[in-house]
N, C-alpha and C positions, 0 to 999 in steps of 0.2 A: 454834858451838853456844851458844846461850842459857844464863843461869842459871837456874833453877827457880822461884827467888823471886823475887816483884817487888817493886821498891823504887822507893815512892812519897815525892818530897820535897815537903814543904805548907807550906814557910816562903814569906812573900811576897818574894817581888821586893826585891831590896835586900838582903838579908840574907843573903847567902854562899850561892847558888843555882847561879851558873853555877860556883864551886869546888866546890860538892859532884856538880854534872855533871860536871865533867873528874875529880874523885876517882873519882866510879862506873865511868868511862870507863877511868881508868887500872887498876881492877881487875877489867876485864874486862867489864862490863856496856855491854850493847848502849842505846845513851840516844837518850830523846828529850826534845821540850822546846819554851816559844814557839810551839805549837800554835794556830792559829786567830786569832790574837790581835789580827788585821786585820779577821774577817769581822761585817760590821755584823749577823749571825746567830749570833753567836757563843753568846750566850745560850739561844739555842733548837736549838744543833745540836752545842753540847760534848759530851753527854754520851753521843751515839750513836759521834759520831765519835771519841770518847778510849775508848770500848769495841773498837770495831773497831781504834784505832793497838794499843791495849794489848797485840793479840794477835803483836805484832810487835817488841817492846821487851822488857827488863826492868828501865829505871829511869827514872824521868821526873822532870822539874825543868821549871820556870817555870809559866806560866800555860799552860791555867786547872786544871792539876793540886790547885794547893791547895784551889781552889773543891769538888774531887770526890770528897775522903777519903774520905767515906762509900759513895757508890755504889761507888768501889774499891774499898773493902773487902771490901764484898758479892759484888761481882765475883770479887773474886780474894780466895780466902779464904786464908789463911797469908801474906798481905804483908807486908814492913816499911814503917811508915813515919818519915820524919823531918822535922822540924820546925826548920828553921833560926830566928836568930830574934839580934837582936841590939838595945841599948839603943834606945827609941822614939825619943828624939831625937837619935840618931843615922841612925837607919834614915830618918825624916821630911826630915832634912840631906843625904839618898843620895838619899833618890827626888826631890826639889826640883833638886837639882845635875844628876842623871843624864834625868829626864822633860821639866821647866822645863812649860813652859805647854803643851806637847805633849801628846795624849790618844789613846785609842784603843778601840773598843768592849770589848775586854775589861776596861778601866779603866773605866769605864761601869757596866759591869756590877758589876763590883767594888764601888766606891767609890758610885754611884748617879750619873743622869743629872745630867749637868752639872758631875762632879766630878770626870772623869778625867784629869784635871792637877791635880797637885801644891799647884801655886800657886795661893794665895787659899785653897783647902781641905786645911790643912793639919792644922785638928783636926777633919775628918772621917776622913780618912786617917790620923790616930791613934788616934780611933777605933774604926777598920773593923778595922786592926790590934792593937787590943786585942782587940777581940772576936770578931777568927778564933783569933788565942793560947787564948782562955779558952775559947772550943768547941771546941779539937784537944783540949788540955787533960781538960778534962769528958769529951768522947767516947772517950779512951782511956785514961782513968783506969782502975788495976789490970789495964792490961797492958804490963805492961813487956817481954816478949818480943816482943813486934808495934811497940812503937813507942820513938822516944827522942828527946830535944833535941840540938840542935847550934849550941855557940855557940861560931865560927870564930873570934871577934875576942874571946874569953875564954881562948882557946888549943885546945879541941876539935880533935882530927885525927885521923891515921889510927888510933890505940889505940883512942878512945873507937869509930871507923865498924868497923874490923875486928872489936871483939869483937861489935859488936850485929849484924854481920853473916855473922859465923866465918868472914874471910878471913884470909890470910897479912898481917902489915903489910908493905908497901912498901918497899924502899930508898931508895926516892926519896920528896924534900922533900915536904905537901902542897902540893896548890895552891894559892894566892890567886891567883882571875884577877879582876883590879878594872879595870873598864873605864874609870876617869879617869885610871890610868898609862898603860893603851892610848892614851887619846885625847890624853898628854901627849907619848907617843911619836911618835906619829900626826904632830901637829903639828911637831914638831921636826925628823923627818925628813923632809918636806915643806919643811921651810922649806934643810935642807942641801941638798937638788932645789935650790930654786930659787935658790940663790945658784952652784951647780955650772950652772945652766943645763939640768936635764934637765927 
């Protein structure tokens, strides 16, 4: 059985997104996430298709969620949302390390044609990045009940998500799921494979 409330997360990419998925996750919230983010349509078919997934979730993370605050809202009226968000040049250092020259239409979309990799457009991408911060910002200025920041690598966890959520806090650690220890792990054990011969 679902939560009542949905909780929409609108930090981009890079910024403590897929932890605050596995947080929603581990509080019981049915998630979704990385929606669409292949389809060279993606632009012209978000926003029917994130109405229709909506009706089946109660927390969503990644793209192109953050693009859709506002029709969410109107959508679903009583939402939370949250807004991850962490130092620009840091976050710029995350998506360059994590994307590299790799792009994809909802990056595209995002960032503008020809800028969905990281590399080379790295102050447009801190740009775009400011100026989604300062329209979440603006658009939900004086409501602090509907919405809040979350800044994961300032220490933000379950205190700050439980209360703005009124859930019980957790016993267990939050999450950092950081996909360069993955991908360190990844490699490491791969390479004990292949010295075992498997």
């Amino acid at each position: 059985m679902g939560h009542k409330t949905k909780v929409f997360c609108i930090g981009f990419q890079k910024t403590g997104t897929t932890s605050m998925g596995a947080a929603l996750e581990m509080l019981g919230y049915r998630m979704t996430g990385g929606n669409w983010a292949r389809d060279p349509e993606v632009s012209r078919v978000a926003l029917q298709r994130a109405l229709e997934t909506a009706q089946h979730y109660d927390a969503f993370q990644d793209n192109p969620w953050p693009l859709l605050y506002r029709e969410m809202d109107q959508a679903f009226p009583g939402s939370k949302f949250i807004m991850t968000i962490r130092p620009p040049e840091q976050w710029i250092k995350s998506a360059v390390k994590g994307f590299g020259t790799g792009t994809s239409p909802v990056r595209e979309w995002i960032y503008g044609a020809g800028a969905g990799s990281p590399v080379g457009n790295e102050e447009i991408w801190l740009q775009r990045y400011a100026r989604h911060n300062r329209e979440v910002l603006e658009y939900f200025a004086d409501r602090p009940a509907d919405f809040m920041i979350m800044d994961l690598a300032a220490g933000d966890g379950w205190e700050k998500l439980c209360a703005f959520l009124g859930e019980p806090v957790p016993e267990a650690p939050f999450p950092h799921a950081n996909p360069a220890h993955k991908k360190f792990f990844k490699r490491m054990l791969k390479s004990i494979r292949r010295r075992l011969g498997r």
